[in-house]
N, CA, C and O atoms as a GROMACS GRO file, in nm:
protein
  252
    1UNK      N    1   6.013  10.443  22.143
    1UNK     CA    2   6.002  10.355  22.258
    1UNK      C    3   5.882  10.263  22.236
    1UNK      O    4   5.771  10.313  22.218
    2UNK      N    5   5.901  10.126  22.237
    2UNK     CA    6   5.810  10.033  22.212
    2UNK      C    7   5.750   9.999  22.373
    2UNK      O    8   5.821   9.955  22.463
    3UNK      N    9   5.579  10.035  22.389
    3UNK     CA   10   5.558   9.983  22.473
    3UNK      C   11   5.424   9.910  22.448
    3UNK      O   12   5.328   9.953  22.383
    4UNK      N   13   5.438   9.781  22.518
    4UNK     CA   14   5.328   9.729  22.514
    4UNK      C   15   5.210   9.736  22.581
    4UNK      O   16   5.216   9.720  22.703
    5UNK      N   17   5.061   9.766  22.512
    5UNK     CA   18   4.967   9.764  22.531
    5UNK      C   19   4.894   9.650  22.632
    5UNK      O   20   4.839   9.672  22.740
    6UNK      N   21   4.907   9.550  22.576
    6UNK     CA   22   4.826   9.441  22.631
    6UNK      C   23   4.943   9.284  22.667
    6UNK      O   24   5.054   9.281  22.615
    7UNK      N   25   4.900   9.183  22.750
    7UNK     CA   26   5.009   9.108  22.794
    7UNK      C   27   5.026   9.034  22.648
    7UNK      O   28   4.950   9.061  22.555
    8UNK      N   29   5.152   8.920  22.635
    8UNK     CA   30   5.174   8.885  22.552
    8UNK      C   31   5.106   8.777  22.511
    8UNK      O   32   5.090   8.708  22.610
    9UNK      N   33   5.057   8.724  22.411
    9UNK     CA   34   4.988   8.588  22.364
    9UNK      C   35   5.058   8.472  22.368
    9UNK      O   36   5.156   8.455  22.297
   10UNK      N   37   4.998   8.359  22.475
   10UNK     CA   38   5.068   8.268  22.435
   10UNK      C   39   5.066   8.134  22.358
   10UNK      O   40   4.954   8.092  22.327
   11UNK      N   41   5.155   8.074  22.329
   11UNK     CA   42   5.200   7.980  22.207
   11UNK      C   43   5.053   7.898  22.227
   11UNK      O   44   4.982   7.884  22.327
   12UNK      N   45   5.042   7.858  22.112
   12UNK     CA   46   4.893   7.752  22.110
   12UNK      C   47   4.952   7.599  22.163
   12UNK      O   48   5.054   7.557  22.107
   13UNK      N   49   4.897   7.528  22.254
   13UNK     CA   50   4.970   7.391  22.286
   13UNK      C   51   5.019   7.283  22.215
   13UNK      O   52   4.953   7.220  22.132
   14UNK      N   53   5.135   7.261  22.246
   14UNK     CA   54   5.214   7.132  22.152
   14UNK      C   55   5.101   7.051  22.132
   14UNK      O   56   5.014   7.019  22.213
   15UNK      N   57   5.117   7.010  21.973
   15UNK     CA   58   5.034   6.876  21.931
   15UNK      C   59   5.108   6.735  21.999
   15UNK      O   60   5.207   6.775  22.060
   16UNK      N   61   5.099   6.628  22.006
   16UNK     CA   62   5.149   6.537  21.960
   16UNK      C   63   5.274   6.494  21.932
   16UNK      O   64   5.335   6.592  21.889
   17UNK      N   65   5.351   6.390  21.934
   17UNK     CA   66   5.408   6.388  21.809
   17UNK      C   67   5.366   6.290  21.734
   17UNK      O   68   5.293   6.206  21.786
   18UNK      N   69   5.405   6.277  21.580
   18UNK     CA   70   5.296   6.223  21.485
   18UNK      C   71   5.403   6.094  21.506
   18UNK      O   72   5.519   6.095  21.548
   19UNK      N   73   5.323   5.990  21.464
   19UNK     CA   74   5.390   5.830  21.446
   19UNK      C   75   5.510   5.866  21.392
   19UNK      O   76   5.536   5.973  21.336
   20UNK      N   77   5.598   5.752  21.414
   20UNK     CA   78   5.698   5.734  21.338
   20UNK      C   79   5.648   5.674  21.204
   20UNK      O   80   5.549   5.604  21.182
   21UNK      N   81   5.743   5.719  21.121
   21UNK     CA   82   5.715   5.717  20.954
   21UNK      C   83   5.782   5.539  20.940
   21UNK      O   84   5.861   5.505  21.027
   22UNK      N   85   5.762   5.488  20.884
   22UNK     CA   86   5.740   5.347  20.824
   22UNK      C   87   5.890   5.345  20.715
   22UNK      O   88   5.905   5.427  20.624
   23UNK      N   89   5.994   5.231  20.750
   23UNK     CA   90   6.099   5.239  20.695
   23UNK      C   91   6.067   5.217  20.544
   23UNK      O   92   6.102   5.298  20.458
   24UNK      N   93   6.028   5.152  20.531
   24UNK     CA   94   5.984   5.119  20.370
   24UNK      C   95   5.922   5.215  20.284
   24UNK      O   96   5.922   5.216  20.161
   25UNK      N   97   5.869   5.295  20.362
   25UNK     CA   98   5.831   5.444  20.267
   25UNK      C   99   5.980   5.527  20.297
   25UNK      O  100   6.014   5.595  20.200
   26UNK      N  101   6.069   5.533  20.409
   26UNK     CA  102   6.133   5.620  20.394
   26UNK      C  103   6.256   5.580  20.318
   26UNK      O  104   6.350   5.645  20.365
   27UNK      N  105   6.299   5.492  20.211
   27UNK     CA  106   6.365   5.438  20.136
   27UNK      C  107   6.420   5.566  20.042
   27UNK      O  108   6.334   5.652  20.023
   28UNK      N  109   6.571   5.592  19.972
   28UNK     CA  110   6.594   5.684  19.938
   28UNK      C  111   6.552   5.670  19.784
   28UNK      O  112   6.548   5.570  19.713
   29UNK      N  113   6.522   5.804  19.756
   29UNK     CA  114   6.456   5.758  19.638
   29UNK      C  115   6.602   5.747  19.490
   29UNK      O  116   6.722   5.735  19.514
   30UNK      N  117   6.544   5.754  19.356
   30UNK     CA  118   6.635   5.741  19.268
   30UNK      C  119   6.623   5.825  19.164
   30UNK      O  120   6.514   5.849  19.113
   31UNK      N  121   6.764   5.890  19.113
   31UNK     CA  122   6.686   5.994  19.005
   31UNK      C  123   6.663   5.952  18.934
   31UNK      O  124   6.706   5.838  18.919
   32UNK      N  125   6.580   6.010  18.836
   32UNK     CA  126   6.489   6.026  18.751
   32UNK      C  127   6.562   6.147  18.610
   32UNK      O  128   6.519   6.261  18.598
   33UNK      N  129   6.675   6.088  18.518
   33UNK     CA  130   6.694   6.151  18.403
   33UNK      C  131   6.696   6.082  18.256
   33UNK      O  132   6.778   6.005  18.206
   34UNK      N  133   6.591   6.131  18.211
   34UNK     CA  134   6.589   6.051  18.098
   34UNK      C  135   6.606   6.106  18.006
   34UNK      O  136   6.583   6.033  17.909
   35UNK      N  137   6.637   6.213  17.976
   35UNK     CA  138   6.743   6.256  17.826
   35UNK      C  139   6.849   6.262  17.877
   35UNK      O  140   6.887   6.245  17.993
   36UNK      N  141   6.935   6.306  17.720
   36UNK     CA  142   7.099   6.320  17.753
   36UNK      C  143   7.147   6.417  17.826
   36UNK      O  144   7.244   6.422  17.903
   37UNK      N  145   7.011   6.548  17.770
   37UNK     CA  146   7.064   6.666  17.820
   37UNK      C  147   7.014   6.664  17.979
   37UNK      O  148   7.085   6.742  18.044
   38UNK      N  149   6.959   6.629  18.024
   38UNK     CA  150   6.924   6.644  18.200
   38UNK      C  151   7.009   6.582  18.258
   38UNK      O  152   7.037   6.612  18.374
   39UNK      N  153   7.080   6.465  18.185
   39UNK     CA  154   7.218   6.387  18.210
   39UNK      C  155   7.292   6.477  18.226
   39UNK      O  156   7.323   6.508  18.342
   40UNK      N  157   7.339   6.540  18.126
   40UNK     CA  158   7.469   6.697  18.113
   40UNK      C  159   7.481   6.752  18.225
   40UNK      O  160   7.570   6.758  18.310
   41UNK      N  161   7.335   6.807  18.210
   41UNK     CA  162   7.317   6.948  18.343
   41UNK      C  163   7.334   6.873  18.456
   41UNK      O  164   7.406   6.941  18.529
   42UNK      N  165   7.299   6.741  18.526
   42UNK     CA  166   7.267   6.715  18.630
   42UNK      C  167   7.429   6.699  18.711
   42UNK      O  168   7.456   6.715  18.830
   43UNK      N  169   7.526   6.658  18.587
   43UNK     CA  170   7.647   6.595  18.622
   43UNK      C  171   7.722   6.703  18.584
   43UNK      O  172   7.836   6.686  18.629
   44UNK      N  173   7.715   6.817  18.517
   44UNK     CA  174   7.791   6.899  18.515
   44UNK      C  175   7.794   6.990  18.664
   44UNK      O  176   7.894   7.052  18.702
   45UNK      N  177   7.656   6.984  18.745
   45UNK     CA  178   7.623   7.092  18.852
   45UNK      C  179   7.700   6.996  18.940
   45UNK      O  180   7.780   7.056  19.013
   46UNK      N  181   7.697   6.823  18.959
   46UNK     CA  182   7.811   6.764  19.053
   46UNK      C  183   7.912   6.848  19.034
   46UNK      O  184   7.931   6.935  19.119
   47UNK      N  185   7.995   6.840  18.923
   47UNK     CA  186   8.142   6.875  18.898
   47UNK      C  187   8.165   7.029  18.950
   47UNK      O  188   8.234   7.069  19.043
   48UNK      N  189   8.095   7.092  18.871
   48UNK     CA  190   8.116   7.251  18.934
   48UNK      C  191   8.097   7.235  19.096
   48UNK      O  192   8.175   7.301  19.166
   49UNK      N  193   8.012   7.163  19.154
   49UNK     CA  194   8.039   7.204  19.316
   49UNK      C  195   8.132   7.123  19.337
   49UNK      O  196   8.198   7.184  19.422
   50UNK      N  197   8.192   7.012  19.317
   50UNK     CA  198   8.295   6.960  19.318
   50UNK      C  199   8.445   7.091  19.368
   50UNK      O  200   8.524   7.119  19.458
   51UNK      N  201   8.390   7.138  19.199
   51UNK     CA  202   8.555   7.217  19.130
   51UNK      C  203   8.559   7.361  19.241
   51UNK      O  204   8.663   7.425  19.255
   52UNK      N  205   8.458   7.388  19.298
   52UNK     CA  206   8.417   7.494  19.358
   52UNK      C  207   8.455   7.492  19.495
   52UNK      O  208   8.481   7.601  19.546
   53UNK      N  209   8.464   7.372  19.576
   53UNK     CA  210   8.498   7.336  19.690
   53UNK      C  211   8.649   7.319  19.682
   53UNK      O  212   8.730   7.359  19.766
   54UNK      N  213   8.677   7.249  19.561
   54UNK     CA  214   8.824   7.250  19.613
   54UNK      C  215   8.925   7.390  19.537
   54UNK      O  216   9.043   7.423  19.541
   55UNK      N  217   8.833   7.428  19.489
   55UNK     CA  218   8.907   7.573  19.479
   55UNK      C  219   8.903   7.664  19.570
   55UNK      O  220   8.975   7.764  19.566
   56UNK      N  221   8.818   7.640  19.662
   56UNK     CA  222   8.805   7.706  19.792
   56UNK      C  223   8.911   7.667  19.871
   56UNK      O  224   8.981   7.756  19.920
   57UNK      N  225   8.933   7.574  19.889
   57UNK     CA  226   9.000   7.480  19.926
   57UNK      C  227   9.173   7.512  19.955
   57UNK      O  228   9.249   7.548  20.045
   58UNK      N  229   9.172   7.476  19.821
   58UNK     CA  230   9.296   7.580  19.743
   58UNK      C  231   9.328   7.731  19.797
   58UNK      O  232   9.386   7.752  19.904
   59UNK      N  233   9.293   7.810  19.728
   59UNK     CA  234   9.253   7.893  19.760
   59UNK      C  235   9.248   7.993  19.898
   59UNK      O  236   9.272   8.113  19.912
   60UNK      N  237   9.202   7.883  19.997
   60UNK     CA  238   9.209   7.992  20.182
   60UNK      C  239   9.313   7.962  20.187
   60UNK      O  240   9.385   7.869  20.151
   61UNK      N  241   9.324   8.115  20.273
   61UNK     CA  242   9.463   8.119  20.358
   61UNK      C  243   9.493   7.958  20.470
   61UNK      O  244   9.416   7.878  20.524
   62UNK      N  245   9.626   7.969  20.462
   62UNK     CA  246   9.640   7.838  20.536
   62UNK      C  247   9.663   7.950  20.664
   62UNK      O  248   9.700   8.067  20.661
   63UNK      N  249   9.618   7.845  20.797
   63UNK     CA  250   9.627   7.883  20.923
   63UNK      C  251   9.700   7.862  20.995
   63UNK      O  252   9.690   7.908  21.109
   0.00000   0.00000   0.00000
């Protein structure tokens, strides 16, 4: 049996909220692969979640 000792603590007071962030910093960024092989891996991990979804896909029971 959990009983408590002392009352409960409460939450420390909301900050703020911080500025809005500046569109021009929040610009999406771009990858960054510069060998062949980070090329491979990067586009092989697309395809497998690709191949993975629609084998799921496939795959469930239809309803």
């Amino acid at each position: 049996m959990n009983v408590r000792e002392t009352p409960p603590e409460h939450a420390p007071p909301h900050k703020e909220a911080a500025p809005p962030y500046p569109a021009e910093k929040a610009r999406g960024a771009t990858i960054n692969l510069p060998t062949r092989t980070q090329k491979i891996i990067f586009f092989s991990g697309l395809v497998a979640a690709f191949l993975i979804a629609l084998a799921l896909r496939i795959l469930a029971p239809l309803h």
